[in-house]
C-alpha atoms as an extended CHARMM CRD file, in Angstrom:
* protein
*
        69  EXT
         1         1  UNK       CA              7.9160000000       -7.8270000000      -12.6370000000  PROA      1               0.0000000000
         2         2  UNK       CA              8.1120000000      -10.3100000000      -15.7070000000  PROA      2               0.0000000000
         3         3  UNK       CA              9.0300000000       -9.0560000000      -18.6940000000  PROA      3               0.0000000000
         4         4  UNK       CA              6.3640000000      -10.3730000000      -20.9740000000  PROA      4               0.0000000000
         5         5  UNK       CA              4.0350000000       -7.9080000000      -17.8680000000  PROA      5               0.0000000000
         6         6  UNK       CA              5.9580000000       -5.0460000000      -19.4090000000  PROA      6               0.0000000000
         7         7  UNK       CA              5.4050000000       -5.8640000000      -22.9370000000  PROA      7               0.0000000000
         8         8  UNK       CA              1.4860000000       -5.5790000000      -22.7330000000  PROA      8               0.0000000000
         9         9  UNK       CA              1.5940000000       -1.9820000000      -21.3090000000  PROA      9               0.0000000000
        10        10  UNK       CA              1.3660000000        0.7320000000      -23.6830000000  PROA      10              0.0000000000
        11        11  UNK       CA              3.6620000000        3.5890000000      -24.0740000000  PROA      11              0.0000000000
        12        12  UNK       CA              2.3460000000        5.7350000000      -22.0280000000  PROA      12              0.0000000000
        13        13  UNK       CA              1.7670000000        2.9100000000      -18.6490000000  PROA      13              0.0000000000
        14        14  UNK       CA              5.5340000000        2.2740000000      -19.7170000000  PROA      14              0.0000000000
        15        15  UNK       CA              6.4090000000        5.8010000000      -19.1280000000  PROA      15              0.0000000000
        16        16  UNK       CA              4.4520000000        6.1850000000      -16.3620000000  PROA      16              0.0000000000
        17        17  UNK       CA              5.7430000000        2.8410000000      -14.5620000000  PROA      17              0.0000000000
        18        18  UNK       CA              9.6350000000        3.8090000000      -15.1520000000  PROA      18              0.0000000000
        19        19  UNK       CA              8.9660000000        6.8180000000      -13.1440000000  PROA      19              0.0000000000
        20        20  UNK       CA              7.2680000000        4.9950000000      -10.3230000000  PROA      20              0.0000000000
        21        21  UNK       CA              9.8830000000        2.6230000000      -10.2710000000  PROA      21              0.0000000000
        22        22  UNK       CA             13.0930000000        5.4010000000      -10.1690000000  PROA      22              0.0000000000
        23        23  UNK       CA             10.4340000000        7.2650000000       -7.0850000000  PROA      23              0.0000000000
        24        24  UNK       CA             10.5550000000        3.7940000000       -5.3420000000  PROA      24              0.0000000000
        25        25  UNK       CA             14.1550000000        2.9560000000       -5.9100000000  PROA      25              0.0000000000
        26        26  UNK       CA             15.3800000000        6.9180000000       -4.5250000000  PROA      26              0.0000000000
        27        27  UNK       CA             12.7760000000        6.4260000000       -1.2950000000  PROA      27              0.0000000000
        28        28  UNK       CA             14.6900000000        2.7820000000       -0.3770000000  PROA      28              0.0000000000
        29        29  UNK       CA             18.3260000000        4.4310000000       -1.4320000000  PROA      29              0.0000000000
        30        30  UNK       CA             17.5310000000        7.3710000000        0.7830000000  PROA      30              0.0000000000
        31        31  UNK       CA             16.0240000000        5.1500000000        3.5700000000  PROA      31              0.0000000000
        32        32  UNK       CA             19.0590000000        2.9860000000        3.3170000000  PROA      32              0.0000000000
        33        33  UNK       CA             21.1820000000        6.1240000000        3.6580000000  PROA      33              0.0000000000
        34        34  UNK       CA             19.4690000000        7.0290000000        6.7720000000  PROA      34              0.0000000000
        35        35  UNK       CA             19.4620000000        3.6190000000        8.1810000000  PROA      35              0.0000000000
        36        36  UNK       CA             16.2810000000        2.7330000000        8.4570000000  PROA      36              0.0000000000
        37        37  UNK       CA             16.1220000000       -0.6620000000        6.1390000000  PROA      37              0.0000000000
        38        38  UNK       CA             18.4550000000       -2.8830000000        4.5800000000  PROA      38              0.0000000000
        39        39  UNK       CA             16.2390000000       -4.1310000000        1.8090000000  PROA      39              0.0000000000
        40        40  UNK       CA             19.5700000000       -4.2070000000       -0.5730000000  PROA      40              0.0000000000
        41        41  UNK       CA             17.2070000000       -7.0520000000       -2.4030000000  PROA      41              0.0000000000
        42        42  UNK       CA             14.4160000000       -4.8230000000       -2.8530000000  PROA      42              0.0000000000
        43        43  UNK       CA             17.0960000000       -2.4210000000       -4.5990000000  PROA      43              0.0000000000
        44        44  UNK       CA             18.2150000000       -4.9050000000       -6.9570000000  PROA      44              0.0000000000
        45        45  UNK       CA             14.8860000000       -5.8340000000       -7.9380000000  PROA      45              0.0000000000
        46        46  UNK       CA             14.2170000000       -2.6270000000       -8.7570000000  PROA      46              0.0000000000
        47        47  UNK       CA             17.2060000000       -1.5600000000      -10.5890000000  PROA      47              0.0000000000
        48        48  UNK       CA             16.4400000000       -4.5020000000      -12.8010000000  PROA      48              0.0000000000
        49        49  UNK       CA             12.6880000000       -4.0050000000      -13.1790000000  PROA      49              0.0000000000
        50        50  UNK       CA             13.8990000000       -0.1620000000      -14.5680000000  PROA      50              0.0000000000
        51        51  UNK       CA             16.1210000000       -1.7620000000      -16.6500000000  PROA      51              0.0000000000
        52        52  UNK       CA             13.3720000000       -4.2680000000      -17.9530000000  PROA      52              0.0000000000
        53        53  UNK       CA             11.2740000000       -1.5510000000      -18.9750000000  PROA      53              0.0000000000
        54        54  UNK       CA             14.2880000000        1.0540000000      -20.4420000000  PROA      54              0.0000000000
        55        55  UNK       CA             15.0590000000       -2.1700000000      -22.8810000000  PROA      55              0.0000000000
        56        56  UNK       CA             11.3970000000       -2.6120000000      -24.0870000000  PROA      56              0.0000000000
        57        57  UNK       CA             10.9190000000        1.3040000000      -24.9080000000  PROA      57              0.0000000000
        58        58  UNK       CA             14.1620000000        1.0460000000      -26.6830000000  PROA      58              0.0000000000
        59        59  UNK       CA             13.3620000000       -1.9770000000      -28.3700000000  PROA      59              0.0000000000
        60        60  UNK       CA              9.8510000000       -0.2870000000      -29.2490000000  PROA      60              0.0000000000
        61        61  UNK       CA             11.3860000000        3.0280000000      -30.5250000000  PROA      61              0.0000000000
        62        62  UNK       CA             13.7940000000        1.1950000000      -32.5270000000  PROA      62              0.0000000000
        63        63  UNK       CA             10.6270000000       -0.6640000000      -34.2000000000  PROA      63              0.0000000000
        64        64  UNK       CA              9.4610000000        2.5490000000      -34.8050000000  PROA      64              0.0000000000
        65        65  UNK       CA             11.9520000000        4.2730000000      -36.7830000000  PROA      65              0.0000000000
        66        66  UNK       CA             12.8860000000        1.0770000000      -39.2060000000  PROA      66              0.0000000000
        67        67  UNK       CA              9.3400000000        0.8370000000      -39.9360000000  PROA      67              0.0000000000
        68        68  UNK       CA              9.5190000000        4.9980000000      -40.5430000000  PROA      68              0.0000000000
        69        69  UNK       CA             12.1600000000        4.0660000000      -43.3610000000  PROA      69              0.0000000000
């Protein structure tokens, strides 16, 4: 997922698309566990794409508060 993707989702979709994202990632770390896939690319891309999206609702939130003051 680009990043500029994330940027033109709301709040909520943002929300909503982190938790999606940490359901997907524990499913492949559980499979992986259990030795059913070794998809550790799948995991990467994943862990990044969470990260994408944790940096653009912090960026967001700290728009928020210096326009607040």
């Amino acid at each position: 997922m680009k990043a500029e993707k994330v940027r033109n989702l709301t709040d909520e979709e943002l929300r909503h698309q982190e938790r999606e994202l940490n359901d997907q990632l524990f499913k492949l770390k559980f499979q992986l566990n259990m030795g059913q896939t070794e998809s550790l690319k799948k995991i990467r891309g994943l862990r990044k794409d969470i990260a994408r999206v944790k940096t653009i609702a912090r960026e967001r939130e700290l728009v928020a508060a210096t326009e607040k003051k």
